[in-house]
C-alpha positions as CSV (number, residue, x, y, z in Angstrom):
1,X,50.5,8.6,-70.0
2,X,47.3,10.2,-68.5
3,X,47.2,11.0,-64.7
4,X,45.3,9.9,-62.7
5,X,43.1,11.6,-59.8
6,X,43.8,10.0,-56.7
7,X,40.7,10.7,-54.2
8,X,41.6,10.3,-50.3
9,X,39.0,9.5,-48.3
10,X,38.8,11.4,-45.3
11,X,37.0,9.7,-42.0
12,X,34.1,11.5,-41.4
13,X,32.5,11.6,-37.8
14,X,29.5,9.3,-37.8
15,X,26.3,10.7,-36.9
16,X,24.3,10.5,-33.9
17,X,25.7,9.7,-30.2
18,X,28.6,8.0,-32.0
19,X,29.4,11.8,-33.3
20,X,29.2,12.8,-29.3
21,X,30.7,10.0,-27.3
22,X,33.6,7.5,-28.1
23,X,33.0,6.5,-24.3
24,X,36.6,7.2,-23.4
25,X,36.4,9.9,-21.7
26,X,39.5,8.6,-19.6
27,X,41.9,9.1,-21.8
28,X,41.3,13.2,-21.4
29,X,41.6,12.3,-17.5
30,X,45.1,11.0,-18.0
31,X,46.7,13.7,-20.4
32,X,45.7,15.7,-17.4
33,X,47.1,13.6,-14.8
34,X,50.3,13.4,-17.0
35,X,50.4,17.0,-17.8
36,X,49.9,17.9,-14.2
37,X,53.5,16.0,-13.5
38,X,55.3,19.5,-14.3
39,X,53.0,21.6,-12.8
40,X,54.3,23.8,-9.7
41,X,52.6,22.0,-6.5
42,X,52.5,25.5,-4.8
43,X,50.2,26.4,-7.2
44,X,48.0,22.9,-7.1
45,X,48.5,22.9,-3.2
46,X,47.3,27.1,-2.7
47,X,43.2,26.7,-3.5
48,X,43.9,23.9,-0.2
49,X,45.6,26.3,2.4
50,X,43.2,29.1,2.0
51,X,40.1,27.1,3.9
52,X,42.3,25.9,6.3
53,X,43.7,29.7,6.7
54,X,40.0,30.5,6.9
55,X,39.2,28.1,9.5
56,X,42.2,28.7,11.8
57,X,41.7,32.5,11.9
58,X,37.7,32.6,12.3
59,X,36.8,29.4,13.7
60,X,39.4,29.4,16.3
61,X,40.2,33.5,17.1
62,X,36.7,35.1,16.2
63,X,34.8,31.6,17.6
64,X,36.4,32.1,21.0
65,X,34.6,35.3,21.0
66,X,30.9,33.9,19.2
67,X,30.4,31.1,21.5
68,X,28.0,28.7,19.7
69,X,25.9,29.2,16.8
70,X,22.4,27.8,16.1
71,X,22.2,25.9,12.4
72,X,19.4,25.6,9.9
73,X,17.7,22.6,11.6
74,X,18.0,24.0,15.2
75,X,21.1,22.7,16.1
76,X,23.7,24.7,18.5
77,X,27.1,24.1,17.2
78,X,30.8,25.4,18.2
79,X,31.3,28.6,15.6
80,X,34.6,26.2,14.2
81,X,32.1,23.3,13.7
82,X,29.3,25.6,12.0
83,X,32.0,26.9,9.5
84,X,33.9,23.7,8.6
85,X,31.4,22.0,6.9
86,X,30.7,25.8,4.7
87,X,34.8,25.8,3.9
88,X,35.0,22.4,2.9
89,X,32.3,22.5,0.6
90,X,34.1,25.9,-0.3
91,X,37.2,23.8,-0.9
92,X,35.7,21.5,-3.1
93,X,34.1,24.1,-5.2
94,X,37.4,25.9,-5.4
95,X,39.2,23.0,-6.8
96,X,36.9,22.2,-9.5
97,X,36.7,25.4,-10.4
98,X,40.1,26.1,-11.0
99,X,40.4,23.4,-13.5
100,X,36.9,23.5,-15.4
101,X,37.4,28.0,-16.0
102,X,41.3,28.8,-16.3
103,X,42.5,25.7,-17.5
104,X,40.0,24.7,-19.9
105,X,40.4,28.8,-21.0
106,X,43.8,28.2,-22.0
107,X,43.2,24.7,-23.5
108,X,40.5,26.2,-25.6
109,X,41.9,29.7,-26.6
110,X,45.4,29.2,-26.5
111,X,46.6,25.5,-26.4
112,X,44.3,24.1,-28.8
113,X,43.8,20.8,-27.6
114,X,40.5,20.3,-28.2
115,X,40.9,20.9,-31.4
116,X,43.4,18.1,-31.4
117,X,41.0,15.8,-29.4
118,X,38.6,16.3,-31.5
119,X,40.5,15.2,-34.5
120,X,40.3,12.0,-33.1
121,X,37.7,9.1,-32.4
122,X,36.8,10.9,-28.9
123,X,33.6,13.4,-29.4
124,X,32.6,16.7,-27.4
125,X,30.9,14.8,-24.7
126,X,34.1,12.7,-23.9
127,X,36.0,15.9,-24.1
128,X,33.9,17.8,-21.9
129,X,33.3,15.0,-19.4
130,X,37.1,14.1,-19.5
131,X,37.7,17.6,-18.5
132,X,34.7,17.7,-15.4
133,X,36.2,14.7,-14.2
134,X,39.7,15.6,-14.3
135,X,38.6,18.4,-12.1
136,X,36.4,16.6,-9.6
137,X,39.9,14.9,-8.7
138,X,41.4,18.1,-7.7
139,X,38.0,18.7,-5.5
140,X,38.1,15.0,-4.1
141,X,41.9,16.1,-3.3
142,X,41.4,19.4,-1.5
143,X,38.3,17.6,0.4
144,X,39.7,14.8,1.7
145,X,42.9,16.6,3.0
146,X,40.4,19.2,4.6
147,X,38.4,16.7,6.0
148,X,41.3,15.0,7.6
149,X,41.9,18.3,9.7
150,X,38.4,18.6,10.2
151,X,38.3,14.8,12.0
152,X,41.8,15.6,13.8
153,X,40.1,19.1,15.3
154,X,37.2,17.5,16.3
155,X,34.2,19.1,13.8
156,X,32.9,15.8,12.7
157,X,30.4,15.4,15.1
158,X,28.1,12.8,13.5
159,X,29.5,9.5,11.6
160,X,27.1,10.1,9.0
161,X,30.0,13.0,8.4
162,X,31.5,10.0,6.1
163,X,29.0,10.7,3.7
164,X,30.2,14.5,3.1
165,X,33.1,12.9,1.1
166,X,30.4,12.0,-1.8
167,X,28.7,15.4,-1.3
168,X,31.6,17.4,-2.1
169,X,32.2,15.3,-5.0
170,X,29.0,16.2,-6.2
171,X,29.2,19.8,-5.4
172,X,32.5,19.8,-7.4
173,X,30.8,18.0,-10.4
174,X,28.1,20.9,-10.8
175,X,30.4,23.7,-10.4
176,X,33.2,22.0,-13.0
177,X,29.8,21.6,-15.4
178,X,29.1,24.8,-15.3
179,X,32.5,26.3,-15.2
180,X,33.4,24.6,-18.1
181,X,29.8,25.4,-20.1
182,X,30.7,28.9,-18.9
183,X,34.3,29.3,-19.7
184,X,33.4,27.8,-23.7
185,X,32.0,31.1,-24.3
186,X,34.8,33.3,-23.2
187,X,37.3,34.8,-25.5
188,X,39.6,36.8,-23.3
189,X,41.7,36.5,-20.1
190,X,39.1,39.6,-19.0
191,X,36.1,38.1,-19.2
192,X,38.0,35.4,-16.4
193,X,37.3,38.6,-14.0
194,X,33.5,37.4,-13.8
195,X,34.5,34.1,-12.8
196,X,35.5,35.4,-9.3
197,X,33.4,38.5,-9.2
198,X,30.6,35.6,-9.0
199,X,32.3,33.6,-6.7
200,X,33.1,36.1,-4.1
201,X,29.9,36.3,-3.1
202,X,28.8,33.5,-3.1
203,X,31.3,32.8,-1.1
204,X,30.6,35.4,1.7
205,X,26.2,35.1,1.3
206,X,25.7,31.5,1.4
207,X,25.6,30.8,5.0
208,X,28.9,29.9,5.1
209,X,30.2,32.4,8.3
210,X,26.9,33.1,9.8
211,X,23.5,31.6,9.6
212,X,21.3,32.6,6.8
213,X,18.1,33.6,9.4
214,X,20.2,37.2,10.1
215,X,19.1,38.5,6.1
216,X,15.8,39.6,5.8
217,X,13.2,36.9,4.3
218,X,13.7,38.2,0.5
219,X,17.2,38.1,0.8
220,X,17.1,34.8,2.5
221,X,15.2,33.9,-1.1
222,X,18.3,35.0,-2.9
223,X,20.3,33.2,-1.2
224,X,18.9,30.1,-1.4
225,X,18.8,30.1,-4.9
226,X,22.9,30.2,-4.9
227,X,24.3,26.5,-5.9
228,X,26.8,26.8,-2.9
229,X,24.2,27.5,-0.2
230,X,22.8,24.1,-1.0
231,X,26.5,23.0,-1.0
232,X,26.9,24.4,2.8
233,X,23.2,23.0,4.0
234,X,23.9,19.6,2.2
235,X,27.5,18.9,3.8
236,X,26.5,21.0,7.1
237,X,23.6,18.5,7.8
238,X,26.2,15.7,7.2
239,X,29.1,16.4,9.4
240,X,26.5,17.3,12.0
241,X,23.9,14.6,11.5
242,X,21.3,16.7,11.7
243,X,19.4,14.9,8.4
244,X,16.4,15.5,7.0
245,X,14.5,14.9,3.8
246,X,15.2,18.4,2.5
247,X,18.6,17.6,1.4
248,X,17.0,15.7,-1.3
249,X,16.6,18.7,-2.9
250,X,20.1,19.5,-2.3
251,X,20.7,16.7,-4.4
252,X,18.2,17.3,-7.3
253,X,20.1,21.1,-7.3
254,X,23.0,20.0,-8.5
255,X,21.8,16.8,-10.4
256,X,20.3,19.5,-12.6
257,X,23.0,21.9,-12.6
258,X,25.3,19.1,-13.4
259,X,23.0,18.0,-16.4
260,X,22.9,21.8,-17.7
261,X,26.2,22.1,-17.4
262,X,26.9,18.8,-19.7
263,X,24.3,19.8,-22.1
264,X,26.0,22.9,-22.8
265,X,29.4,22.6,-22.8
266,X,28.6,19.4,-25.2
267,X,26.8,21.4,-27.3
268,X,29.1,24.5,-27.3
269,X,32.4,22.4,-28.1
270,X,30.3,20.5,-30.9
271,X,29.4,23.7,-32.6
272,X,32.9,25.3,-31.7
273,X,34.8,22.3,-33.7
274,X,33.0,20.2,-35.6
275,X,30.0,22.7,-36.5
């Protein structure tokens, strides 16, 4: 008796956006959700407290002794009500950050779920937007319980401050872009160090404690070309209604980045997996 070859067809990833998009990048979003049931809450709850820390100790003590600080748009503001608006777009940016760099490190490196994902109907672009959006919920988390404290100390001094909920959100959706297009490209818990040697200044240089006008005009430049400066001027001019049509371009900054950022990591996890 003469064997026979037996030939297994293995499903090949079709072509075009079908071989980048399933269009369900959801069910990324809830592994993370259902992962995230045994993860320590102290850890979760620490990138929320340090703001708050932030605000209690400068706003209140060192504000007591700075009186009333003038904004971008001419404003004068309590020190605690210039500096809110900065942390909570600080907050936000932490949050997503946390989950789009470390996370997705050890997803990538380590865990190798992606790898799994991939193996499946869902392509790089659900991966990669699963991912962003699972992060933007840790953002819209630390926000809103921010903003709370914010409304309960009195720093919301315009109704439009409603509207900073959505700006964070979008603040948290370029930095978890980017983070993630970043983190693709790293190979050991070292190279992690960049992630907050970056940060950090940001952090202090973007007109988040004081207002930008005390650099120089070429460092005022730099400054401004920093994605959370345009964070701090965006949600600054919303909690204290002092709008005007150059937070458009606010906007358009992190429309882009956010684009970039999607381009990217599509790209990256494309030619990491299925290259």
């Amino acid at each position: 008796m003469s064997a026979e070859a037996v030939v297994i067809d293995t499903p090949r990833r079709a072509g075009g956006v079908r071989a980048l998009w399933a269009g369900n990048p959801w069910a990324v979003v809830q592994r993370g959700l259902i992962a995230a049931r045994s993860s320590s809450w102290v850890v979760v709850l620490s990138g929320f407290f340090e703001p708050v820390f932030y605000l209690a100790s400068m706003g209140i003590g060192l504000g007591a002794l700075i009186g009333d600080v003038e904004t971008s748009s001419g404003l004068e503001v309590s020190y605690a009500a210039f500096i809110a608006p900065a942390l909570l777009a600080v907050s936000a940016m932490n949050g997503a950050i946390y989950d789009s760099t470390w996370n997705v490190f050890f997803k990538l490196n380590y865990g190798k779920l992606y790898e799994g994902m991939l193996a499946t109907s869902l392509g790089p672009l659900d991966v990669a937007l699963g991912e962003i959006l699972y992060a933007l919920l840790r953002g819209l988390l630390y926000a809103t319980g921010f903003m709370v404290i914010m409304q309960f100390a009195g720093l919301n001094l315009a109704w439009t401050a409603i509207l900073a909920l959505p700006a964070v959100m979008l603040i948290a959706f370029g930095f978890a872009s980017v983070g993630m297009a970043v983190t693709s490209y790293m190979k050991a818990f070292q190279h992690m160090d960049w992630i907050n040697f970056v940060l950090l200044p940001m952090f202090l240089f973007s007109a988040t404690l004081y207002p930008i006008t005390v650099y120089p005009e070429p460092i005022q430049w730099l400054v401004q070309a920093f994605p959370l400066w345009h964070g701090v001027e965006l949600v600054r001019g919303l909690t204290t209604g002092a709008l005007s049509p150059d937070m458009l371009w606010h906007v358009l900054y992190y429309v882009v980045m956010i684009a970039v950022g999607l381009v990217f990591t599509t790209k990256r996890l494309r030619a990491l997996f299925l290259g």
